[in-house]
C-alpha positions in Angstrom: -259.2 113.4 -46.7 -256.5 110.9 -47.7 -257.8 109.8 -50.3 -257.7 113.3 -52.1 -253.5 112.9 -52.6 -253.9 110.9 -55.7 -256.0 112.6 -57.6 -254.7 116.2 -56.6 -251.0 114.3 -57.6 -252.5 114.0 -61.2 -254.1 116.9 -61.8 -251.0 119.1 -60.4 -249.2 116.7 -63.2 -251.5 117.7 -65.6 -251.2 121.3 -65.0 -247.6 121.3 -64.8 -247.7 119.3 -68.2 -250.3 122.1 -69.2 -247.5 124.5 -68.2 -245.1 122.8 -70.0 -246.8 123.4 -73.3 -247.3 126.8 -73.2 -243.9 127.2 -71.6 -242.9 125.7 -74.6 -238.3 125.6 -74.3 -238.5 126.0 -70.5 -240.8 122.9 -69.6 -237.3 121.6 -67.6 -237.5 124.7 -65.3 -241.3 124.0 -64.1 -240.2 120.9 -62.4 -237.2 122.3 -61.0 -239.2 125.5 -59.5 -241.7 122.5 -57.8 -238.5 120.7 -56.5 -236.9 124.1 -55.0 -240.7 125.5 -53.5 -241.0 121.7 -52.0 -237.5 121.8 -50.4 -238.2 125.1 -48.8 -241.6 124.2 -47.6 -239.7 120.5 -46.0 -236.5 122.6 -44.5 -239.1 125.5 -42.6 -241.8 122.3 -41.6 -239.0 120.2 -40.3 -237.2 122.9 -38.6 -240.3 125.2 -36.9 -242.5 122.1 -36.4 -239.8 120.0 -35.4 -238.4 121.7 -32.5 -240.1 123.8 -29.5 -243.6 124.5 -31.5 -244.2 120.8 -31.3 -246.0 121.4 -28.1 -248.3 123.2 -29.0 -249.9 120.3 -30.9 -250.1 118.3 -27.0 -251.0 121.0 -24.6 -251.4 120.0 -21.0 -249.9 116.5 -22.0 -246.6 117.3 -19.6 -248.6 118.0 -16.8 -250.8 115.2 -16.8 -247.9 112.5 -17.5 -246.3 114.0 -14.1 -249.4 114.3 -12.9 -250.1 110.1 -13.3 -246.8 109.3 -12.8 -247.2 110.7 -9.1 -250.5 108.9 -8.5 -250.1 105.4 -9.9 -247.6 104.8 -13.0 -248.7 101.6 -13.9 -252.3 102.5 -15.2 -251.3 105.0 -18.0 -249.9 104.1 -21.5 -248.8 106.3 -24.0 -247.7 105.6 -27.4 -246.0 107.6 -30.1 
């Protein structure tokens, strides 16, 4: 799926340029309106992801860190 960020880059570009046209004097305002929609999408993503919810993307990985760090510490690894 990676490999679809470049081209849907371009073609949003071209639509926004698209936009542009037909928007004819307020072609500076469509970039602006991307820039304000992508800050609000980063601020709520960094601050509901970030915090508390996070956990729900490991479940059960709390319980069985305690759980191996009880039997034999050595033998687990874990990596960010």
């Amino acid at each position: 799926m990676n490999f679809l960020w470049l081209p849907l880059i371009y073609f949003a570009a071209l639509g926004l340029d698209a936009l542009g046209e037909l928007a004819g004097r307020l072609w500076p305002v469509l970039p602006a309106a991307l820039l304000v929609c992508f800050a609000g999408f980063f601020a709520s993503y960094c601050l509901s992801f970030g915090g508390a919810s996070r956990a729900g993307f490991y479940p059960g990985l709390g319980e069985a860190v305690e759980y191996v760090d009880a039997r034999a510490p050595d033998s687990a690894y874990i990596t960010d």
